[in-house]
MDTraj code that builds the backbone (N, CA, C; nanometers):
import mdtraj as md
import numpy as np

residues = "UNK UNK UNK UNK UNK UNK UNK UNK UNK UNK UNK UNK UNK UNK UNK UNK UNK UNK UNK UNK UNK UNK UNK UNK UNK UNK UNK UNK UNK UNK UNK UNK UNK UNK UNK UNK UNK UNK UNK UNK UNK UNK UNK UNK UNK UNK UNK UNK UNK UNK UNK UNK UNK UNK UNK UNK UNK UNK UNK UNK UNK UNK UNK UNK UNK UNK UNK UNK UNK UNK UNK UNK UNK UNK UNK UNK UNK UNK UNK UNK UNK UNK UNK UNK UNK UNK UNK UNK UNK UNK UNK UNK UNK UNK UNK UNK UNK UNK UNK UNK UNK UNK UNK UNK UNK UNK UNK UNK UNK UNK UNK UNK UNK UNK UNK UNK UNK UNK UNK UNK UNK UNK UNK UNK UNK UNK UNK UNK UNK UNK UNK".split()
xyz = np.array([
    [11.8650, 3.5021, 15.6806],
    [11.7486, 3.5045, 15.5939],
    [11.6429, 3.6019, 15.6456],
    [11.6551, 3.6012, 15.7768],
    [11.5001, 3.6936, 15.8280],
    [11.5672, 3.8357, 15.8128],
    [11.6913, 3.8838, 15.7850],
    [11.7650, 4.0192, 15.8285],
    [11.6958, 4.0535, 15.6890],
    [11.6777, 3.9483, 15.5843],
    [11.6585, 4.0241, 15.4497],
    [11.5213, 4.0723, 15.4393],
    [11.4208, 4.0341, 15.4890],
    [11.2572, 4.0348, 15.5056],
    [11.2371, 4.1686, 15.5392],
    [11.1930, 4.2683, 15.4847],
    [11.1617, 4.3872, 15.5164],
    [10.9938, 4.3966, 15.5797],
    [10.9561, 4.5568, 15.6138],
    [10.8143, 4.5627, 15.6909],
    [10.7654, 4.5594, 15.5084],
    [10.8115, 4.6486, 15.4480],
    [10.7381, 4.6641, 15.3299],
    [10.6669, 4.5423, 15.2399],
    [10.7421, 4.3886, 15.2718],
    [10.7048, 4.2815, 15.2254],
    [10.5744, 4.2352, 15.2849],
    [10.5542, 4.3280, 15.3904],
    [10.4193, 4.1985, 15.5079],
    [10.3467, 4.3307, 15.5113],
    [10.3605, 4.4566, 15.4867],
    [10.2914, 4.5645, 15.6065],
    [10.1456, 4.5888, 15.5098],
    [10.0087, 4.5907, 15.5795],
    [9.9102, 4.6300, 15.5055],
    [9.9211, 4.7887, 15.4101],
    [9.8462, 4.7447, 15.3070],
    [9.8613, 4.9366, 15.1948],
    [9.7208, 5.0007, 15.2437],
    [9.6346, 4.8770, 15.2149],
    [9.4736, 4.9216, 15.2348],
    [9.4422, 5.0018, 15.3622],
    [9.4839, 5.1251, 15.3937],
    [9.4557, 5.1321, 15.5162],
    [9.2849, 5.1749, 15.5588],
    [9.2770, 5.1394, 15.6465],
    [9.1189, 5.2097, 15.7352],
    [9.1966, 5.3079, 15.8528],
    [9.1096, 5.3777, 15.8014],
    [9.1663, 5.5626, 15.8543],
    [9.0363, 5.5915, 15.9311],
    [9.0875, 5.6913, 16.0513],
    [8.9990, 5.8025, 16.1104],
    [9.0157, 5.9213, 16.1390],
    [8.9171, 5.9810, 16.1378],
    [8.9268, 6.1476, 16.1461],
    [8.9481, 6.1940, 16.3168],
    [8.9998, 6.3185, 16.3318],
    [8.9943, 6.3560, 16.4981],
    [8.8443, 6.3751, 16.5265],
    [8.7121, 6.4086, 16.4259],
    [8.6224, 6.4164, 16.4767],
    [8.5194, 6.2981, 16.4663],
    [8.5948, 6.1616, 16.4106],
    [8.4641, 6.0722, 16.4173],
    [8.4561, 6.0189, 16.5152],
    [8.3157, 5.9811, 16.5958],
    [8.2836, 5.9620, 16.7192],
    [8.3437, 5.8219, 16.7640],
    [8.3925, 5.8612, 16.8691],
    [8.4477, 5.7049, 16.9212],
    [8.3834, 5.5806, 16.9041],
    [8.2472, 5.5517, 16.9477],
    [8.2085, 5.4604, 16.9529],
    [8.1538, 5.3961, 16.8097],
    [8.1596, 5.5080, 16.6403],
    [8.1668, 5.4478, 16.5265],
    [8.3285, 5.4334, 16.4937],
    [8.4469, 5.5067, 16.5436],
    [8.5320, 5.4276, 16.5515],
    [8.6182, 5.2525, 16.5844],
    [8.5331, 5.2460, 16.7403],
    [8.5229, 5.1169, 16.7796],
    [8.4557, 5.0207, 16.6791],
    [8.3540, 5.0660, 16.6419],
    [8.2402, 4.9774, 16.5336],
    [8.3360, 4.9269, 16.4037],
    [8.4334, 5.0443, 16.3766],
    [8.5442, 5.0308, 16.2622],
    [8.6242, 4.9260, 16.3424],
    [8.6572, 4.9264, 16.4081],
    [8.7534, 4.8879, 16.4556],
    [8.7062, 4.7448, 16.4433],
    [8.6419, 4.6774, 16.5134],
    [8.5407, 4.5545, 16.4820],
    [8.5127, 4.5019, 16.3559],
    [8.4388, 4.5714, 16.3044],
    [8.3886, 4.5240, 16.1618],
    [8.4997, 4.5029, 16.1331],
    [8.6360, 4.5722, 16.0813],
    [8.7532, 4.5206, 15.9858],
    [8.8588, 4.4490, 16.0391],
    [8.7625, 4.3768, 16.1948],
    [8.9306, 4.3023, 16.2499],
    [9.0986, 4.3602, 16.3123],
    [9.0446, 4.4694, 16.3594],
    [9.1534, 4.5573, 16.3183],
    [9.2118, 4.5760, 16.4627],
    [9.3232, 4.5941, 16.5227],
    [9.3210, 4.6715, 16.6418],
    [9.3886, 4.8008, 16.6254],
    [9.3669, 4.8902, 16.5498],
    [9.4165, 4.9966, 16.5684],
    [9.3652, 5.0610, 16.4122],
    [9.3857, 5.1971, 16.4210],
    [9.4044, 5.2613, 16.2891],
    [9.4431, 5.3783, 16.2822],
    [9.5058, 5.4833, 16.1840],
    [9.5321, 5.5576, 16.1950],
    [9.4321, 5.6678, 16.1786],
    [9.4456, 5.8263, 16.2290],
    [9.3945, 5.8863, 16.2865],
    [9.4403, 6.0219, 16.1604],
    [9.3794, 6.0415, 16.0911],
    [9.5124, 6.1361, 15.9705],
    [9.3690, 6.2664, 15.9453],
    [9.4305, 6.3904, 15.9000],
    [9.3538, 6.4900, 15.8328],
    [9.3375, 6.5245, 15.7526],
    [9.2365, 6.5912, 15.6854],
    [9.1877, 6.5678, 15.5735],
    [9.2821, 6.5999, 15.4366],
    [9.4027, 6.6043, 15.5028],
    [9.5160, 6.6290, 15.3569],
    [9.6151, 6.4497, 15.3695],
    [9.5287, 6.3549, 15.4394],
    [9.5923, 6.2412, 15.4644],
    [9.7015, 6.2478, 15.5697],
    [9.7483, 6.3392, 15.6204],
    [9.8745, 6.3253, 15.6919],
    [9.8579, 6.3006, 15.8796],
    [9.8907, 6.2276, 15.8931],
    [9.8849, 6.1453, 16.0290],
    [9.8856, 6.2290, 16.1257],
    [9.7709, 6.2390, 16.2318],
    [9.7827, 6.2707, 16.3424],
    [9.7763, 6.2309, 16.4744],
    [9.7713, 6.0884, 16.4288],
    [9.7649, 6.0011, 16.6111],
    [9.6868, 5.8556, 16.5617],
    [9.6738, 5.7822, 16.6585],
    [9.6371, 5.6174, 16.6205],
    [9.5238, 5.6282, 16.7312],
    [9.4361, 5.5521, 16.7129],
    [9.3211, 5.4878, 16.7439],
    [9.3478, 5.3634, 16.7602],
    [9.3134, 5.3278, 16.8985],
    [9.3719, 5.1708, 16.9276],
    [9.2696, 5.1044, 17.0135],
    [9.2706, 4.9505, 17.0416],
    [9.1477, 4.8355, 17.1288],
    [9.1889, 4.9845, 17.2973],
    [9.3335, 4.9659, 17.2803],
    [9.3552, 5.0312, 17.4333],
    [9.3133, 5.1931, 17.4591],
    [9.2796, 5.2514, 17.3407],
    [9.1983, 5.4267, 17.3435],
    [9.0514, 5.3638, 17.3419],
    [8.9931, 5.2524, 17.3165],
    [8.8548, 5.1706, 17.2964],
    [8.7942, 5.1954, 17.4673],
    [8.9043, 5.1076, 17.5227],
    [8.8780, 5.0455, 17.6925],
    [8.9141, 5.1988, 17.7453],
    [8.9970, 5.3183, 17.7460],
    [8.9939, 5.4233, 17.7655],
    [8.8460, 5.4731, 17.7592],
    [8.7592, 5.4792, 17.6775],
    [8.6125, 5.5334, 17.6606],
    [8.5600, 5.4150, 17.7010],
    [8.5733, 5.2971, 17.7410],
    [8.4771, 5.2340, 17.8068],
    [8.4715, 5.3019, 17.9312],
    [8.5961, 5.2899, 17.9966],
    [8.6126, 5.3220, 18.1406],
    [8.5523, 5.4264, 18.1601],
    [8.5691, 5.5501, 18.0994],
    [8.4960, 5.6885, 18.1173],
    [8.3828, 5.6684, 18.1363],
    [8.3032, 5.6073, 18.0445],
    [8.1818, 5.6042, 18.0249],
    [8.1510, 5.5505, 18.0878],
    [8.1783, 5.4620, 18.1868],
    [8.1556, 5.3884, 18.3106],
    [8.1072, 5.4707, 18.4178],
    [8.2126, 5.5590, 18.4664],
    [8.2521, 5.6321, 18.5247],
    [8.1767, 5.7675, 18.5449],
    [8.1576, 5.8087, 18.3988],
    [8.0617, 5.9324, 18.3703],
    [7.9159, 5.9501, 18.3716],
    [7.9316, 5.7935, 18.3247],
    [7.7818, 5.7699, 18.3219],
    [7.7427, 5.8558, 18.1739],
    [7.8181, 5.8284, 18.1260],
    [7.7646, 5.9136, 17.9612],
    [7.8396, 5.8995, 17.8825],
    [7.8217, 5.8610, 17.7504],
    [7.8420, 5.8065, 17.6110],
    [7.8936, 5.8770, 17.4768],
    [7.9924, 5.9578, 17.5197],
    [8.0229, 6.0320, 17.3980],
    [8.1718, 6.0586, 17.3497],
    [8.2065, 6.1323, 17.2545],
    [8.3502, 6.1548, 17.2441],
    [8.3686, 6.1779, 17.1079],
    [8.4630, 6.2286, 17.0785],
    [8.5495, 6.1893, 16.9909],
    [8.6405, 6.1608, 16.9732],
    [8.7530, 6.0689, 16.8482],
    [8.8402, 6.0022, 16.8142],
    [8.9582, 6.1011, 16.9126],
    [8.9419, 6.2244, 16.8600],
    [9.0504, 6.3190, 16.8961],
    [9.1131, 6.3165, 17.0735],
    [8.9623, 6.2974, 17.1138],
    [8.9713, 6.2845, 17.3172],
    [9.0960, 6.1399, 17.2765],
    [9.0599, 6.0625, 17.2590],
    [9.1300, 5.9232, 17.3123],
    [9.2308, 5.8994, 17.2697],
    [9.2559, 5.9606, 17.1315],
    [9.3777, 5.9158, 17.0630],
    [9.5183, 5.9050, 17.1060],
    [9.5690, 5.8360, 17.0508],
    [9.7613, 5.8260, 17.1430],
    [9.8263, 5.9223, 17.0209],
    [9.9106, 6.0341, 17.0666],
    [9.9760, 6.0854, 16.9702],
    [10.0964, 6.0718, 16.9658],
    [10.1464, 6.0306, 17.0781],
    [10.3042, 6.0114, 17.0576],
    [10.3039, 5.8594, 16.9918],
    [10.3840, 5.8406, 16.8512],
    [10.3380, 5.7287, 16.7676],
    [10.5212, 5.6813, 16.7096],
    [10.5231, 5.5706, 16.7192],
    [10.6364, 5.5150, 16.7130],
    [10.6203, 5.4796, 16.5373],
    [10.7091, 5.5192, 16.4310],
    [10.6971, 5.4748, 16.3107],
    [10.8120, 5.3906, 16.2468],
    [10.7448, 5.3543, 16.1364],
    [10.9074, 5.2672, 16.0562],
    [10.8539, 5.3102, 15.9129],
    [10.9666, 5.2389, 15.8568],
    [11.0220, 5.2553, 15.7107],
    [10.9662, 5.1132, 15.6559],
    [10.9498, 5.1243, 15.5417],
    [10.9431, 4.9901, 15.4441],
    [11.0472, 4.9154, 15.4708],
    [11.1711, 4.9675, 15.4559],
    [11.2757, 4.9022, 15.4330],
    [11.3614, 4.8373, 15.5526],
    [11.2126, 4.8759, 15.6811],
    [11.2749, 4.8158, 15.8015],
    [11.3193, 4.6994, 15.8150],
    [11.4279, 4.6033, 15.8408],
    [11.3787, 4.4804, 15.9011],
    [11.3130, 4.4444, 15.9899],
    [11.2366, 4.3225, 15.9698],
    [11.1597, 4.2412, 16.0491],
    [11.2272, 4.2198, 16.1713],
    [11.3565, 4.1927, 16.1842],
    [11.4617, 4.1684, 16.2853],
    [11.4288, 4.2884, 16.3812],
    [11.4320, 4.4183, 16.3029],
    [11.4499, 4.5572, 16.4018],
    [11.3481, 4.5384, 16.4346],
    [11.2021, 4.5718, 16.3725],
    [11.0529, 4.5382, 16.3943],
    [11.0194, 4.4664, 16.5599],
    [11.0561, 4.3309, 16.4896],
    [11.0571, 4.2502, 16.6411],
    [11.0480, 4.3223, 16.7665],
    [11.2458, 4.3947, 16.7487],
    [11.2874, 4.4535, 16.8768],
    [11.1696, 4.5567, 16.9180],
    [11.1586, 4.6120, 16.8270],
    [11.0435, 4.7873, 16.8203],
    [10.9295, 4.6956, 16.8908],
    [10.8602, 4.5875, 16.8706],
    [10.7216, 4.5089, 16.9469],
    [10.7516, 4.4841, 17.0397],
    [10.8586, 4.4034, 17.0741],
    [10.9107, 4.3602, 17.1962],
    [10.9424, 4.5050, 17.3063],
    [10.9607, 4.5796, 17.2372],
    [10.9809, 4.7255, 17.3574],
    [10.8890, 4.8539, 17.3954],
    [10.8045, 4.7761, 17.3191],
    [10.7086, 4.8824, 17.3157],
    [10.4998, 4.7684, 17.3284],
    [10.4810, 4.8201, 17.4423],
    [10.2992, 4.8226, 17.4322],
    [10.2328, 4.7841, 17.2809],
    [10.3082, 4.8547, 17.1991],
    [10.1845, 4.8880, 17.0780],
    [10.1881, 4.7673, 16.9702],
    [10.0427, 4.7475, 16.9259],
    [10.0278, 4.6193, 16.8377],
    [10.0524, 4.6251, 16.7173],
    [10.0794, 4.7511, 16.6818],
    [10.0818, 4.8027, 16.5586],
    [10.1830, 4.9745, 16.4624],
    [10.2336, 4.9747, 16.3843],
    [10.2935, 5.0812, 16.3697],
    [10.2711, 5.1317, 16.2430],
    [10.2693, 5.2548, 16.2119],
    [10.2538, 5.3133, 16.0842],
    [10.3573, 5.3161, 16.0195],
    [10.3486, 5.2811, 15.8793],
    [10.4561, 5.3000, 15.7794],
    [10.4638, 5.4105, 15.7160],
    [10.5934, 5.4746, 15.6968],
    [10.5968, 5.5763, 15.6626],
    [10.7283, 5.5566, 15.5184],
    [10.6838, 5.6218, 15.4435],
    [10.8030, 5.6288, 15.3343],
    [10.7642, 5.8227, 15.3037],
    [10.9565, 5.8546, 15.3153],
    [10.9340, 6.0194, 15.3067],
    [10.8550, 6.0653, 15.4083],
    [10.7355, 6.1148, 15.3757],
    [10.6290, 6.1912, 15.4774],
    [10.5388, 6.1077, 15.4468],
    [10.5237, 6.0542, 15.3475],
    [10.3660, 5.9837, 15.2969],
    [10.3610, 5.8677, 15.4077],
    [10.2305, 5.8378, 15.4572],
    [10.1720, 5.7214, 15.5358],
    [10.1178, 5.6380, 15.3863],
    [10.2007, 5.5180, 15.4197],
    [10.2173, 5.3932, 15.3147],
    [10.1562, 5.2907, 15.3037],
    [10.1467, 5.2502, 15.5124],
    [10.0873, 5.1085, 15.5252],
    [10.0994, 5.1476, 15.6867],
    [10.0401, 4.9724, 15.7420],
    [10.0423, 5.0034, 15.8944],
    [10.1041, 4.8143, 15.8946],
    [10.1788, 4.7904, 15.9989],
    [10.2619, 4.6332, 15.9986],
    [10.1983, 4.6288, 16.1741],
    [10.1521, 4.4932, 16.1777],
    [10.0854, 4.4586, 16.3275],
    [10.1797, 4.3573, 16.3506],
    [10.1675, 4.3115, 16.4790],
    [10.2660, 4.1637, 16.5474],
    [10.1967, 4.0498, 16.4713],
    [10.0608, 4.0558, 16.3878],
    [10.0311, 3.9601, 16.3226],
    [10.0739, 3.9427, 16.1963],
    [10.1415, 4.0438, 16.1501],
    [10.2027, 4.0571, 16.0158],
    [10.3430, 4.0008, 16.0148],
    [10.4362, 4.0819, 16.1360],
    [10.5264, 3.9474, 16.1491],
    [10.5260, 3.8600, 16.1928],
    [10.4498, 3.7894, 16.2626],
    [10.4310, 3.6263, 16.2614],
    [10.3789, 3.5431, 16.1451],
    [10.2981, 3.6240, 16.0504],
    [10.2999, 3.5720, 15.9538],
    [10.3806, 3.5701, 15.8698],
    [10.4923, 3.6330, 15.8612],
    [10.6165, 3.6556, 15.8006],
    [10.6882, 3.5166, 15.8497],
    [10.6887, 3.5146, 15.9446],
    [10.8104, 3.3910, 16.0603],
    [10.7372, 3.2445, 15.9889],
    [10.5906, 3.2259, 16.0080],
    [10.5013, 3.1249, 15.9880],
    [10.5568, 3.1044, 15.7831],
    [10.5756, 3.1819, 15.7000],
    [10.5938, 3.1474, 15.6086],
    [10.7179, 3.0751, 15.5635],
    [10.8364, 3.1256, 15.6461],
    [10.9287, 3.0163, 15.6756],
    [10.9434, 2.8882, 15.6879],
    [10.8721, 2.8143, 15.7209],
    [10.8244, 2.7373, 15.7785],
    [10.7836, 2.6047, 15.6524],
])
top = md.Topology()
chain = top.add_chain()
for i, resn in enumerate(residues, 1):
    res = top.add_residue(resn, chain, resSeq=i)
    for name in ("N", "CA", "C"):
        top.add_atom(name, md.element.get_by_symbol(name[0]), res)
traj = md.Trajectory(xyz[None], top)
């Protein structure tokens, strides 16, 4: 039953996006306000260039610790090497992809287009509906 559950059934559409030049710390503020731990990072033709994550957040804390100064942009912190899936992933594969990897979250991709983004809270809420 779970082999049949795809990402495309659970994965958010609405996405909250950032630019390489919006400043980190109104990134973080995004990041907060919408509950979010991560978002994607895309240019101004929509097409993905890296994720914004809580762990690129604590990256500019630390600096700024460190530096003693308060600035940046999205582009400094961002992670670009970015692990993606398909709609039509299973949840089953999904799992494995969370379980092997750091990241809380992954971008959906159908073709080239960025579709949606699926978090470890999306499949647990998948598992929890079972139930």
């Amino acid at each position: 039953m779970l082999t049949k559950i795809t990402v495309g059934d659970y994965m958010t559409r609405r996405l909250v996006t950032l630019t390489k030049d919006t400043n980190v710390f109104d990134a973080i503020k995004k990041l907060m306000d919408h509950k979010i731990t991560c978002a994607p990072v895309v240019d101004d033709r929509g097409q993905l260039q890296g994720m914004f994550s809580e762990t690129d957040g604590m990256n500019v804390f630390l600096e700024s610790v460190y530096n003693q100064g308060m600035s940046g942009k999205v582009g400094d912190y961002m992670t670009v090497d970015i692990i993606t899936v398909t709609p039509e992933t299973s949840i089953v594969d999904l799992a494995k992809k969370f379980q092997e990897s750091s990241v809380r979250s992954f971008p959906v991709f159908e073709d080239t287009e960025l579709v949606g983004i699926i978090s470890r809270t999306d499949l647990l809420k998948a598992l929890a509906k079972l139930n």
